[in-house]
KOLPAZA-143432 format. One record per residue (C-alpha): residue number from 0; residue in three letters; z, x, y. Coordinates in steps of 0.5 Angstrom, whole numbers. Layout:
% KOLPAZA-143432
seq:type:zz:xx:yy
NUM:ALA:Z:X:Y
...
% end
This chain:
% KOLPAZA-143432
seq:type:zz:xx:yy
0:UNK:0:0:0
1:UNK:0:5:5
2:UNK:8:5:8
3:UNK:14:6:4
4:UNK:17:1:8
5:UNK:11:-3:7
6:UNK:12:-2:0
7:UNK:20:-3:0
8:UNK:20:-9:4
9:UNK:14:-12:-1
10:UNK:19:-11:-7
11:UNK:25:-13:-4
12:UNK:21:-20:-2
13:UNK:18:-19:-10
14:UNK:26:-19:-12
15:UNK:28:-24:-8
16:UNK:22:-29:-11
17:UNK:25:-27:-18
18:UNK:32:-28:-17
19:UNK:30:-36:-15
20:UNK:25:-36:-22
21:UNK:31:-37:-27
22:UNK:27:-39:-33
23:UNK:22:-33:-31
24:UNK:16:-38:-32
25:UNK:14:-36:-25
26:UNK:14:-42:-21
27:UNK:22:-43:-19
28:UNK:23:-50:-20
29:UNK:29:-55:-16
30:UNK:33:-53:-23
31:UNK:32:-46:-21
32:UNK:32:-46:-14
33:UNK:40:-50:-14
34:UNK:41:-46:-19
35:UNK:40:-40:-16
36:UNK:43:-41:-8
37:UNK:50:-43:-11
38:UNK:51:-38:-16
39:UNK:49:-32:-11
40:UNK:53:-34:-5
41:UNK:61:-33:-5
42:UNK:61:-39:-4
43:UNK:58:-46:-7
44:UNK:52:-49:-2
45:UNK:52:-56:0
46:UNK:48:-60:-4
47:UNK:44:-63:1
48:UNK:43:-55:5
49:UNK:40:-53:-3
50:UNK:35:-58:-3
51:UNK:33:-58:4
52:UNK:32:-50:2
53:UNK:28:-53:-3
54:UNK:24:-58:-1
55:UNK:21:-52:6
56:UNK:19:-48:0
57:UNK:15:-53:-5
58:UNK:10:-54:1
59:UNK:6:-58:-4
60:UNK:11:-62:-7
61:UNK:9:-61:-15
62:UNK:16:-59:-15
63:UNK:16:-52:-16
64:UNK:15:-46:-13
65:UNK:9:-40:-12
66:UNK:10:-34:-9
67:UNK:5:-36:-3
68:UNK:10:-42:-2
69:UNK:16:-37:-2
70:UNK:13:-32:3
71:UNK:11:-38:8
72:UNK:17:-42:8
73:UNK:20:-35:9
74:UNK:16:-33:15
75:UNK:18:-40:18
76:UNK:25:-38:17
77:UNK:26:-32:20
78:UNK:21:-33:25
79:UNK:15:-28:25
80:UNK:11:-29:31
81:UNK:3:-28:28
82:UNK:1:-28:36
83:UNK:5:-21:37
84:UNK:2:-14:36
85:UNK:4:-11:30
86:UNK:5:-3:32
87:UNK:1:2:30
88:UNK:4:7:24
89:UNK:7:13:29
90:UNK:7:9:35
% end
């Protein structure tokens, strides 16, 4: 890919799609998604925060999850402006 913080950033968003995907098949279900927010956290999410989380993600409503679908509810989550001008490597 080029940049090693490229490459880190990729594989941290890889991990993170794959910790949602507790059967492994690939595509998180709302089973897996719940599942997985409630486990991973200290404390127990809300229900209806889960399945909010859930439902910002499963785009096209089939009930599961793609790692397309992840990565834009993701960039809606934290905000990524697609108008702003990336900086060149070494600027």
């Amino acid at each position: 890919m080029g940049s090693p913080e490229l490459e880190a950033t990729f594989d941290t968003l890889v991990e993170a799609f794959l910790f949602l995907d507790k059967n492994g098949d690939g595509k998180p279900s709302k089973k897996d998604v719940l599942k997985a927010l409630n486990e991973a956290s200290w404390e127990k999410s809300p229900a209806h925060i889960t399945k909010f989380r859930f439902r910002e993600m499963n785009w096209d409503r089939n009930g599961k999850v793609s790692f397309r679908e992840f990565l834009f509810a993701l960039i809606n989550w934290v905000g990524i402006d697609t108008d702003e001008e990336i900086p060149a490597m070494g600027s």
